[in-house]
C-alpha positions as CSV (number, residue, x, y, z in Angstrom):
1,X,-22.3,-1.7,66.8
2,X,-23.4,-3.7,63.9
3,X,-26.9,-4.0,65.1
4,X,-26.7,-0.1,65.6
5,X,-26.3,0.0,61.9
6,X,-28.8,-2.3,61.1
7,X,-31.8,-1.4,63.0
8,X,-33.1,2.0,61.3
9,X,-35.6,2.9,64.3
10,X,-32.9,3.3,66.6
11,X,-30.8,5.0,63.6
12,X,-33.3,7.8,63.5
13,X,-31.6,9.3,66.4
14,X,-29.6,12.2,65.2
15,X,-27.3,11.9,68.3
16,X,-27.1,8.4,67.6
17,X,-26.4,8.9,63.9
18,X,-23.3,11.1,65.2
19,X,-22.3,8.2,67.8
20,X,-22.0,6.2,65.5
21,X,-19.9,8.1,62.0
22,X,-17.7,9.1,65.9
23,X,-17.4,5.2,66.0
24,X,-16.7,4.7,62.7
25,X,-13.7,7.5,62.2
26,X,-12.5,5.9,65.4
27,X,-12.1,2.1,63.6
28,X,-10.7,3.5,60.8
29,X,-7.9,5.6,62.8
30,X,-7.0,2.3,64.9
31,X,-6.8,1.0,61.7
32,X,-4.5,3.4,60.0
33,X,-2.1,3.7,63.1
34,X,-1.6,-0.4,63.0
35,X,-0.9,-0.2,59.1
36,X,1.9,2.8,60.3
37,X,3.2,0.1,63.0
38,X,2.8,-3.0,60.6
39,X,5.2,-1.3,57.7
40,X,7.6,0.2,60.0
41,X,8.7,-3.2,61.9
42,X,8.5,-4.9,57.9
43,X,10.7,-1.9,56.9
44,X,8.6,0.1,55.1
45,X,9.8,2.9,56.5
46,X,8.3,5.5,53.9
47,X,5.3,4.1,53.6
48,X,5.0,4.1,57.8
49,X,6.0,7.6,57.7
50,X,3.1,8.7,55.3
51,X,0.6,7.2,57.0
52,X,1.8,8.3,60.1
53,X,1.7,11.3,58.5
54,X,-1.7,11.1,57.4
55,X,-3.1,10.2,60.6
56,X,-1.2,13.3,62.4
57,X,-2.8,16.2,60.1
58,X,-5.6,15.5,61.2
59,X,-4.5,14.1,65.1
60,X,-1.2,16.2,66.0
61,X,-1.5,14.4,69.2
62,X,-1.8,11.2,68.4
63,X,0.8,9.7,70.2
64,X,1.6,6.0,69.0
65,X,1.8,7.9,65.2
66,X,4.0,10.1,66.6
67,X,5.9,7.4,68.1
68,X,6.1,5.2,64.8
69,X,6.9,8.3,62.7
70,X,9.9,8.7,64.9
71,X,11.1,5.9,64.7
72,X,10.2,5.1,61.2
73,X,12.3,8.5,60.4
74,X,15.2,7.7,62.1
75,X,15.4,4.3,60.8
76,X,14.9,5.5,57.0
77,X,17.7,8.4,57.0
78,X,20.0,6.0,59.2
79,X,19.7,3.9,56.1
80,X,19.7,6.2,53.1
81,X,22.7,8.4,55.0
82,X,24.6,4.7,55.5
83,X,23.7,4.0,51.7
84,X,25.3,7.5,50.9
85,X,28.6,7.2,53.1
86,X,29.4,3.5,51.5
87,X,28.6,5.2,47.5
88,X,30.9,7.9,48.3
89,X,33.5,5.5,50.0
90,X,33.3,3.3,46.6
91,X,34.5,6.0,44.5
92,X,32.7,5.3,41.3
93,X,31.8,8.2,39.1
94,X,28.5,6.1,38.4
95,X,27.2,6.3,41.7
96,X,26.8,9.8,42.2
97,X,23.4,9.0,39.8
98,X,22.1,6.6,43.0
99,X,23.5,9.1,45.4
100,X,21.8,12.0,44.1
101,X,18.6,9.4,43.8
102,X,19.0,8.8,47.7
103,X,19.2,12.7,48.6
104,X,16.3,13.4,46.6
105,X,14.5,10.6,48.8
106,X,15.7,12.1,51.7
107,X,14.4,15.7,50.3
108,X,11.2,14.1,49.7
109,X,10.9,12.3,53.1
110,X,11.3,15.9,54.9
111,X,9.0,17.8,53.0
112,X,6.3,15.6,53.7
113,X,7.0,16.2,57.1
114,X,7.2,19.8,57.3
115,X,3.5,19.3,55.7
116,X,2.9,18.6,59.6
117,X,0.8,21.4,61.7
118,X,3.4,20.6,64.2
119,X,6.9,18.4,63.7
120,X,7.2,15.9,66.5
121,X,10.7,16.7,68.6
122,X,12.5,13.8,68.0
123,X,12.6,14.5,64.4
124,X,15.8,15.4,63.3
125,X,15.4,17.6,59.8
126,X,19.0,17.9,57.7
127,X,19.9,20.1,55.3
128,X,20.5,18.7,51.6
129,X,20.0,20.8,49.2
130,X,23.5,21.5,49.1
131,X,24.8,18.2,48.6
132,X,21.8,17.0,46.4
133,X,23.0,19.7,44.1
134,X,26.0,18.5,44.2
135,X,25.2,14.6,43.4
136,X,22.8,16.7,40.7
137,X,26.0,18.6,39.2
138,X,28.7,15.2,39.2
139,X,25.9,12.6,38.2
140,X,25.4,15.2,34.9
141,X,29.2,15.7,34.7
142,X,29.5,12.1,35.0
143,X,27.0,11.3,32.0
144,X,28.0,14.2,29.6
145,X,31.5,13.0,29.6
146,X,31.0,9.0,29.2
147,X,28.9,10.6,26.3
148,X,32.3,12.2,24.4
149,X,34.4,9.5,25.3
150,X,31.7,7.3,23.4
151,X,31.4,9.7,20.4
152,X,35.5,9.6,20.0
153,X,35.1,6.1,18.9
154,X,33.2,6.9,15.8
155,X,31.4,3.5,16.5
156,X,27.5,3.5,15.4
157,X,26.8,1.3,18.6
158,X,28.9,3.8,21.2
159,X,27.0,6.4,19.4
160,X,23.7,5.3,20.2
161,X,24.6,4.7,23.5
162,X,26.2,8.3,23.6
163,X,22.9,9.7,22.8
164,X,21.2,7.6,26.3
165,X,24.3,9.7,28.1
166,X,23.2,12.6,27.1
167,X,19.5,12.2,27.3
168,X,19.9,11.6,31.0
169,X,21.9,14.6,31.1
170,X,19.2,16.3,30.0
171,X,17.2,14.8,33.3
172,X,19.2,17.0,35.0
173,X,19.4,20.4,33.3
174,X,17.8,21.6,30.4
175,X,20.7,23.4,29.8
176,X,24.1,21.8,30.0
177,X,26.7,22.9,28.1
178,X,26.4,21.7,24.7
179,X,24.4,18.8,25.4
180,X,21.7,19.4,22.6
181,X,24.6,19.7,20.0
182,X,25.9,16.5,21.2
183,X,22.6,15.0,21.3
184,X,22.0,15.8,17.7
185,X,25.8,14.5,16.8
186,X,25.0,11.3,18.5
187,X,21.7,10.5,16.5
188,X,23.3,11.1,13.2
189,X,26.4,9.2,14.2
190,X,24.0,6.1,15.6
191,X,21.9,6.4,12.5
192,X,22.6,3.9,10.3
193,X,21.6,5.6,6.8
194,X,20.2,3.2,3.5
195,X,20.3,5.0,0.3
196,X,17.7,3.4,-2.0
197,X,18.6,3.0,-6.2
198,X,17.8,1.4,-9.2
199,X,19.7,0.8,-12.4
200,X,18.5,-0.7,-15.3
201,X,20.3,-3.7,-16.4
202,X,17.6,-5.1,-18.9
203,X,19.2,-3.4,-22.2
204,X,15.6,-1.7,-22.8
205,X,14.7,1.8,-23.3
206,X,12.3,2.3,-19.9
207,X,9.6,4.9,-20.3
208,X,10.2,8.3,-19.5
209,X,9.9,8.8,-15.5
210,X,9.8,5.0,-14.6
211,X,12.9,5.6,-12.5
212,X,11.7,8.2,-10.9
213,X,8.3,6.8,-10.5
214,X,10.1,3.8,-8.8
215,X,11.9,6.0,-6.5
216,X,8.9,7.9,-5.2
217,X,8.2,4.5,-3.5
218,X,7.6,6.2,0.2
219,X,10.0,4.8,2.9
220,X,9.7,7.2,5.7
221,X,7.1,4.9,7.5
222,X,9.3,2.7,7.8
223,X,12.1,4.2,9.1
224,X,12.5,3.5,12.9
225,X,14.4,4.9,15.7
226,X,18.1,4.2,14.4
227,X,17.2,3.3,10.4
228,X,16.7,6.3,8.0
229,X,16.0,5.1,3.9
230,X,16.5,7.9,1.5
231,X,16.1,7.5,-2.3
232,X,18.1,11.0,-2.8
233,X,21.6,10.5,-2.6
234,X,22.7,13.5,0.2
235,X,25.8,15.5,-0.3
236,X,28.5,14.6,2.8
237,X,26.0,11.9,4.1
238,X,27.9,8.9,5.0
239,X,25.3,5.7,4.2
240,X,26.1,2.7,5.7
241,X,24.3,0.7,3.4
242,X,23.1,0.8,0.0
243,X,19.5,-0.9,-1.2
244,X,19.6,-1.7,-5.3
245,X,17.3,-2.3,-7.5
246,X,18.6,-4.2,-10.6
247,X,16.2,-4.5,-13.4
248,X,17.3,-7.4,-15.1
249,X,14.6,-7.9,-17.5
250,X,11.2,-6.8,-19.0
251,X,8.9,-8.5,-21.1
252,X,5.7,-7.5,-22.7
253,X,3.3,-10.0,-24.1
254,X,1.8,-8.8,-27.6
255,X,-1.3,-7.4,-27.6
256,X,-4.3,-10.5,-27.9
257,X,-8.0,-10.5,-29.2
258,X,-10.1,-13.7,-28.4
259,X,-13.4,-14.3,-29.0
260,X,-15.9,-16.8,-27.5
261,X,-19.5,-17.2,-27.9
262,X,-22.3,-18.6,-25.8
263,X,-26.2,-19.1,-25.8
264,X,-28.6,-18.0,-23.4
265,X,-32.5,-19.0,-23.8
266,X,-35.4,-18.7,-21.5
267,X,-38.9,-19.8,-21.3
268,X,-41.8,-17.1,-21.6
269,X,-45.4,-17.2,-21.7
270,X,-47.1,-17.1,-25.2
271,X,-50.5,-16.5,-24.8
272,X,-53.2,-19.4,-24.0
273,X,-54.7,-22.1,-25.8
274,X,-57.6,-24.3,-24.9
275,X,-58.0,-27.6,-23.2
276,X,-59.3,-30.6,-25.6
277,X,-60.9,-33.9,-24.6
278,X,-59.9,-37.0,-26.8
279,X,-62.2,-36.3,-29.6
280,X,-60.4,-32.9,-29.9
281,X,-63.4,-30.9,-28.5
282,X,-62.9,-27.7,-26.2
283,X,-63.5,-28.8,-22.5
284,X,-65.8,-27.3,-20.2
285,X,-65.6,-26.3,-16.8
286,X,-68.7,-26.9,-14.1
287,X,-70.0,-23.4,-15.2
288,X,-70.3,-24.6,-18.7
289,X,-67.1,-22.2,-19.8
290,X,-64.3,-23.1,-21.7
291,X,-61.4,-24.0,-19.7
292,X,-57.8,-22.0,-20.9
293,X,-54.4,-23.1,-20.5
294,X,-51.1,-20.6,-20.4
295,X,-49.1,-21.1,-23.5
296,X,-45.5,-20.9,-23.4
297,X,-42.5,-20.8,-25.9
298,X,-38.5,-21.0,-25.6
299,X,-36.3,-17.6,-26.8
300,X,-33.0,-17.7,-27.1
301,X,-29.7,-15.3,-27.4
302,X,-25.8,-15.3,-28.8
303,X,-23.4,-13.5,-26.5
304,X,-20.1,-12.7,-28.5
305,X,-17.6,-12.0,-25.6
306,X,-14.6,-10.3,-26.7
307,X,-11.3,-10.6,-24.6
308,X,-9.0,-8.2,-24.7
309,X,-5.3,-9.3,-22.8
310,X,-1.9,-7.7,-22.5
311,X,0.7,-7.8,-19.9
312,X,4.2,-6.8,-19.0
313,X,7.0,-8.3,-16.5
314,X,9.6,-6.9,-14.9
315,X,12.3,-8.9,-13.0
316,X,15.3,-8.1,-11.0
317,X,16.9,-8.4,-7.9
318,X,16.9,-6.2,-4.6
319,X,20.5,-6.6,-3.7
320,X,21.5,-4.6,0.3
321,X,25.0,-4.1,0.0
322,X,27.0,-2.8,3.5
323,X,29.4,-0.1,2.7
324,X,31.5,-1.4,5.5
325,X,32.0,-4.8,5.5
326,X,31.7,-4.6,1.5
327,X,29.6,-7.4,1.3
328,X,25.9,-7.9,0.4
329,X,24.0,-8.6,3.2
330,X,20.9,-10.0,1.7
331,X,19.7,-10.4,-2.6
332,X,15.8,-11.1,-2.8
333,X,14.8,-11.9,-6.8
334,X,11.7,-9.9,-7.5
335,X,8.7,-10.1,-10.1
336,X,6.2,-8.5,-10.7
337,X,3.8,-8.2,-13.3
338,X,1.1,-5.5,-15.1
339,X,-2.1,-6.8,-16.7
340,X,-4.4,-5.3,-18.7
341,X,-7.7,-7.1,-19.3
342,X,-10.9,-6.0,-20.6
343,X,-14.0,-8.0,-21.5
344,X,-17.1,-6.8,-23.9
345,X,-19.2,-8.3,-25.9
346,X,-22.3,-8.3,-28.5
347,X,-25.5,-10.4,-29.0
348,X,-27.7,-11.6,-32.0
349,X,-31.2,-13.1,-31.0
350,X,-33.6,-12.3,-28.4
351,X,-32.0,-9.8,-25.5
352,X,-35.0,-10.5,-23.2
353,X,-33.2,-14.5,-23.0
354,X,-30.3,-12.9,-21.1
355,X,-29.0,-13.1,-18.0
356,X,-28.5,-10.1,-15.8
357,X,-24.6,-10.8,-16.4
358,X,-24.6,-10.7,-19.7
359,X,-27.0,-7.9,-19.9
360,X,-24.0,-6.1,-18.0
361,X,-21.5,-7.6,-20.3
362,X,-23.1,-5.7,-23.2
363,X,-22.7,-2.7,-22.1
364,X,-18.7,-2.7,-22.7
365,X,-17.4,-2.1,-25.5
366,X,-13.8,-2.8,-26.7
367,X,-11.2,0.1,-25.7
368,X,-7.7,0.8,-27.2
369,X,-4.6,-1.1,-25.6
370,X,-2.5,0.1,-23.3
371,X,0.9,1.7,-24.9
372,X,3.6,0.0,-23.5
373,X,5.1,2.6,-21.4
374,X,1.5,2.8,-19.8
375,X,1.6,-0.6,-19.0
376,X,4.8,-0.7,-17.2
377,X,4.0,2.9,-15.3
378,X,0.5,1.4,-14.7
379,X,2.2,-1.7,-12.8
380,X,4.8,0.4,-10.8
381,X,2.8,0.9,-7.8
382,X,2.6,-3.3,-7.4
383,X,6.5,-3.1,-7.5
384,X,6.9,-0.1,-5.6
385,X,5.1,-2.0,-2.8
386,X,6.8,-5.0,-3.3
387,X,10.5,-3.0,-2.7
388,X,9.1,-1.8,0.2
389,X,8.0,-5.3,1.6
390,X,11.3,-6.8,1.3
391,X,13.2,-3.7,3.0
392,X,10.7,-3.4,5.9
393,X,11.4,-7.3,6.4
394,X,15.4,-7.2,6.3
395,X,15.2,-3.7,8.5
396,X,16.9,-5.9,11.7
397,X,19.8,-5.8,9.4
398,X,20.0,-2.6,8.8
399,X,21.1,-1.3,12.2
């Protein structure tokens, strides 16, 4: 056959061509019923069935399929029904989950057969629809009420386990009882809640707004699943912990004015002069013309660079204190630190001496200094991140 499929004169054949996709679809059906016969003695029996299947939509007749779908069928719901008699037997409320799992197979399994042209007569087709409504109906039962019994306990970890209960509830029906009510009291019971403050313990007036500027720090991205920060105390929220702030000091440096100089020079061209022999006559080139040399001179520049310098620190500590255990979990000492700095200068000499940097450097010229509340407002956004950095990294606390 493989030289049939190699030699293209004798593939030019049209009958042949046919003979040969007949040959082909023949292989590949041997093939398919001894994968059917290979899963069902490994006890694959789903998988046997399909291809079974498979091979009998488009082959009703096709005896050894039907032969291994048989018997892969009766093999499967011996097995599932046996799995189903011992789960009931046990008597565990948790089972009726697997049980309703095994009738849903067993649903499956049968409506791939009625997919059939024609169901082979030693099939044996059983109705489940009511017991898998049934399995359906205890296995929600079964979850909804572990879910209340959890909640009583008023435990953040039950809760959040609670909520699982009644999310697989909702696997079931959409619409069960008061599941989504329960669903919503279980997140806000399993939420653990962080209110975020500051107080000022440095016994300095802050500017106007600092606090609030601090505040605005934004913490929803990194709130996960089960931890919610809010910098808004909520009426009848119960936190679990509190994050402080404690400014503890501030210091502003007084406002500073330096000077420095430096010199820049450069060598340019300054005309041409003429070249002399050693009794001080011009000398001439070959052509009888007086030969020229380039004549050069060094200019030179003063840069007066004016620095301009003023900073402000704040220190502290951010303190997470647990309103249960009413204990601080975890104190981190923070700095952090606003600069203002501005250079610009002023020159005496010869500009074209410069350097392109001090060409730019020219071009400033000394501005007003920062107020002191602008300072510390200025630097807030360094802080603000800073806060942030140390509650993201203690979130696994927080839970």
């Amino acid at each position: 056959m493989a030289w049939l499929l190699l030699c293209p004169t004798y593939c030019k054949s049209i009958n042949m061509r046919k003979t040969i996709l007949f040959l082909l679809g023949l292989v590949i059906l041997i093939i398919t019923g001894c994968g059917a016969k290979k899963d069902y003695t490994r006890g694959n029996y789903d998988q046997a069935i399909s291809k079974a299947v498979t091979k009998l939509r488009k082959n009703p007749r096709h005896l050894k399929s039907i032969v291994v779908l048989e018997d892969a069928f009766a093999a499967a719901q011996s097995r599932d029904l046996g799995n189903i008699d011992f789960l009931k037997k046990e008597g565990a409320p948790e089972n009726w989950e697997k049980i309703f799992g095994v009738y849903s197979t067993i649903k499956k399994r049968q409506d791939l057969v009625k997919t059939l042209p024609e169901i082979p007569r030693g099939l044996t087709i059983i109705n489940v629809e009511e017991d898998l409504l049934a399995a359906k109906q205890k296995a929600a039962d079964f979850y909804y009420t572990k879910g209340l019994t959890l909640l009583q306990t008023k435990n953040r970890s039950d809760a959040r386990v609670a909520y699982d209960h009644f999310t697989k509830v909702k696997r079931y029906y959409q619409n069960f009882k008061d599941t989504d009510a329960k669903l919503r009291e279980a997140r806000n019971q399993g939420t653990a809640y962080v209110l975020f403050t500051m107080k000022n313990k440095s016994g300095m007036i802050m500017p106007a707004g600092f606090e609030k500027e601090i505040l605005s720090v934004n913490l929803s991205d990194i709130n996960s699943g089960w931890t919610v920060f809010h910098t808004n105390e909520q009426s009848g929220r119960a936190y679990s912990y509190h994050a402080i702030f404690d400014l503890n000091q501030l210091v502003i440096s007084p406002e500073q004015l330096k000077e420095s100089s430096y010199e820049e020079t450069k060598k340019i061209r300054d005309g041409h002069g003429y070249e002399l022999d050693e009794n001080g006559n011009v000398k001439k080139d070959t052509n009888g013309n007086d030969i020229k040399v380039k004549k050069y001179k060094n200019i030179s520049c003063r840069i007066i660079q004016t620095e301009q310098f003023k900073s402000a620190r704040v220190s502290g500590n951010l303190s997470i204190y647990s309103f249960e255990t009413k204990q601080i979990l975890q104190k981190d000492p923070i700095t952090s630190d606003a600069i203002f700095e501005h250079l610009s200068a002023k020159y005496t000499g010869n500009k074209n001496a410069m350097s392109k940097k001090s060409k730019e450097l020219i071009r400033n010229r000394p501005v007003p200094f920062p107020t002191n509340e602008v300072l510390i407002l200025t630097g807030s956004d360094r802080l603000k991140g800073i806060l942030k950095d140390i509650l993201y990294r203690n979130k696994s606390r927080l839970m």
